[in-house]
C-alpha positions in Angstrom: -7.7 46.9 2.8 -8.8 46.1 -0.7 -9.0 48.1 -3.8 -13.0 46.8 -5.0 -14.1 47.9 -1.4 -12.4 51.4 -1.0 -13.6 52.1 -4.6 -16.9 51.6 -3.4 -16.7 54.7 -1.0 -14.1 57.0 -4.1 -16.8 59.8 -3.8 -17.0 59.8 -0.2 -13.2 60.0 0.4 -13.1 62.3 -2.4 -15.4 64.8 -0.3 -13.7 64.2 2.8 -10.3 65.3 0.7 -11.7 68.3 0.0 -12.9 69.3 3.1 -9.4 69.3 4.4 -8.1 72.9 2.4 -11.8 74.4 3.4 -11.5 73.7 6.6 -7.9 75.1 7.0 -8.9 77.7 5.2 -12.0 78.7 7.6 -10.5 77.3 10.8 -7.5 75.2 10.7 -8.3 74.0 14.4 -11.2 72.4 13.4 -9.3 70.6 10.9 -9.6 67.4 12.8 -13.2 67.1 11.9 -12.3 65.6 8.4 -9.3 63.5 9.3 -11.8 62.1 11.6 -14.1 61.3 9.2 -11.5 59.8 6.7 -10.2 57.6 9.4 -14.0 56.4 10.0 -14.3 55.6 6.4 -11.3 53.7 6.1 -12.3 51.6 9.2 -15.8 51.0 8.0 -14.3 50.0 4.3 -11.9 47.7 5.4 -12.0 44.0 4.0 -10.2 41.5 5.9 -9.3 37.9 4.1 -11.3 35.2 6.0 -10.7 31.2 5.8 -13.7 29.4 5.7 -14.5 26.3 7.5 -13.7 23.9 5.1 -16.5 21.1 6.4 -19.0 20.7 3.5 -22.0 20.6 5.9 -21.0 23.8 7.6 -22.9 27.1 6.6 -21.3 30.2 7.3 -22.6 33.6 8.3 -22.7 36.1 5.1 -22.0 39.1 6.9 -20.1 40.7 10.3 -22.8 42.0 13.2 -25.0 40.7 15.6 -27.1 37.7 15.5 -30.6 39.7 16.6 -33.4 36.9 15.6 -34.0 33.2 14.5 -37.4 32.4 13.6 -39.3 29.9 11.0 -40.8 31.4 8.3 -42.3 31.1 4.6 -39.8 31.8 2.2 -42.6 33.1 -0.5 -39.6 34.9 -3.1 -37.2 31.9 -4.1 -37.8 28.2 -2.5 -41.4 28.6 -1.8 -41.2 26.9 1.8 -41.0 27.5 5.3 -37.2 28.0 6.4 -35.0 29.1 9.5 -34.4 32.7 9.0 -30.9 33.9 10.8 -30.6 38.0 11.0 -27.9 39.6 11.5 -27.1 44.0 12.1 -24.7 45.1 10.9 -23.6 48.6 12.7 -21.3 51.3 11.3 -18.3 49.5 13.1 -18.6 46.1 10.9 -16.9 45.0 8.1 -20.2 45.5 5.4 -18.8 42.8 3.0 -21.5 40.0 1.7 -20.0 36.7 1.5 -21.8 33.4 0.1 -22.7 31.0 3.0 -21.6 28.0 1.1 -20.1 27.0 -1.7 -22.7 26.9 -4.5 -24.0 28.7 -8.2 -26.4 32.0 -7.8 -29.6 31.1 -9.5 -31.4 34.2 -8.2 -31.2 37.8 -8.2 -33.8 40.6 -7.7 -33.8 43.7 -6.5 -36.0 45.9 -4.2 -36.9 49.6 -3.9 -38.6 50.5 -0.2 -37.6 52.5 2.5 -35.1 53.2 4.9 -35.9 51.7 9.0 -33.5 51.1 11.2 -32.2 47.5 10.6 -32.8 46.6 13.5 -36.6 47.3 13.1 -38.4 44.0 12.2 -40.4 45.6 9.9 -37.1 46.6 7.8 -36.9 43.1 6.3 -40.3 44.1 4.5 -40.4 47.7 3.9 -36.6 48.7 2.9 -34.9 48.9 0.4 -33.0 45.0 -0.2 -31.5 42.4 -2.7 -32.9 38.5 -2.6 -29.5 36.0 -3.7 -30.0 32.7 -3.4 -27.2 29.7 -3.8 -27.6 26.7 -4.6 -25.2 23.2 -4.9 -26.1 19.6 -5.2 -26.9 19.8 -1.6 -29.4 22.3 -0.8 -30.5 26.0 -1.6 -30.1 28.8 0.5 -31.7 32.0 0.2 -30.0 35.7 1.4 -31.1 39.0 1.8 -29.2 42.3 1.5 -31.6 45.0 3.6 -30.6 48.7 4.0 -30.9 50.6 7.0 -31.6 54.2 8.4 -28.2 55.0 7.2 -27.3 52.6 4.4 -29.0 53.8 1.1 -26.6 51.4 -1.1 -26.5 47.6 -1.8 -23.0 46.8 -3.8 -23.4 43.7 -6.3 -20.3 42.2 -6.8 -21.2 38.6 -8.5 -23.8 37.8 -11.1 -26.7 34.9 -12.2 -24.5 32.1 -12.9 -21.4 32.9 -10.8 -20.2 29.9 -9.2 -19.1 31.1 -5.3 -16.5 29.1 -2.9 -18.0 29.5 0.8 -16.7 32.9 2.4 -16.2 34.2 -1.3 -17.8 38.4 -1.4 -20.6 39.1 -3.3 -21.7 42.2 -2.5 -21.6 44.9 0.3 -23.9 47.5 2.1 -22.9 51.0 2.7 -23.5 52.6 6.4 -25.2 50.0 9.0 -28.0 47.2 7.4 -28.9 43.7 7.7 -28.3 40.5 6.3 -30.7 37.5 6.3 -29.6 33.9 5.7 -33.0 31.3 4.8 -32.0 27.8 5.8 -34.2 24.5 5.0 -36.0 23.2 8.3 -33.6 20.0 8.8 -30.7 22.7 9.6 -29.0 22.5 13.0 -28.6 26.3 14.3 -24.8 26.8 15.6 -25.9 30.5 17.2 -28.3 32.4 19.2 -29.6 36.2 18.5 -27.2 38.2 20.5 -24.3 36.5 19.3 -21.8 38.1 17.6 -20.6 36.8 13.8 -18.1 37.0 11.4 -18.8 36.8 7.7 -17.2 34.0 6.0 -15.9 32.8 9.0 -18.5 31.5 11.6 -20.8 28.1 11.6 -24.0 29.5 11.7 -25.6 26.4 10.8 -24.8 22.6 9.7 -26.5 20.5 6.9 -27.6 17.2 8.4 
């Protein structure tokens, strides 16, 4: 566990505390019903150190889930050219820390009011509710997208304009299942394929050529 991450979710487990008396208090057998809840919240806050690959050339996946599309597109918000998108869900059982994909300087933030799809609806990278980052070092510029979901209604920003990152270092988080989008340039060699499950920080999604 880590502090920063279960302080993101104090009023939630504040709730949950509460709940406990109340319940006892109306029906001590269903008492369970909270502890259950806090147990869930501890799980989904968790924060596990990862080691990054320490190849320069590698990129690394910026968040925990499942790969669920790779497609070329025009990246219209940062770099202003067409780029492999990767997408990864992230469901209520993932670790919901951002990390950077490389190591490299945040030259872009913005963020985006919208709506709340599932995720995993294509249209969600439109319509919700996100957060463009990109990073960039003397090698290239990558672009990432923090997107809420159905039931993430969040996006944590941990790291400012100008912070210099290490690969696998966090920089945000989203609360309650989303997705995360990493824009690559076109000479990228893609490491995964949708349906493939990733770990933030930790696995080659990609190499520089």
């Amino acid at each position: 566990m880590r502090f920063q991450t279960l302080y993101e979710g104090r009023w939630i487990f504040c709730v949950l505390f509460l709940m406990i008396p109340f319940f006892i208090w109306i029906r001590p057998a269903l008492v369970f019903i909270p502890l259950l809840l806090i147990l869930f919240c501890i799980n989904f806050f968790r924060d596990p150190d990862r080691t990054a690959p320490s190849d320069p050339k590698s990129i690394v996946s910026a968040a925990d889930g499942t790969v669920t599309a790779i497609e070329e597109l025009d990246e219209n918000e940062v770099t202003h050219t067409r780029m492999k998108r990767i997408a990864v869900f992230l469901s209520v059982f993932n670790v919901h820390t951002n990390r950077a994909p490389m190591d490299g300087t945040v030259i872009y933030t913005k963020h985006f009011p919208g709506t709340y799809l599932d995720a995993r609806n294509p249209e969600s990278s439109k319509k919700n509710e996100a957060m463009t980052w990109a990073f960039k070092n003397s090698e290239t510029t990558l672009v990432v997208r923090q997107i809420t979901g159905a039931i993430a209604r969040r996006i944590v920003a941990w790291s400012n304009l100008g912070d210099s990152l290490k690969k696998g270092a966090r920089f945000g988080m989203i609360r309650f299942g989303s997705r995360t989008e990493v824009y690559l340039p076109l000479n990228c060699q893609i490491m995964v394929k949708p349906g493939d499950k990733v770990k933030g920080g930790e696995t080659i999604v990609a190499k520089l050529p």
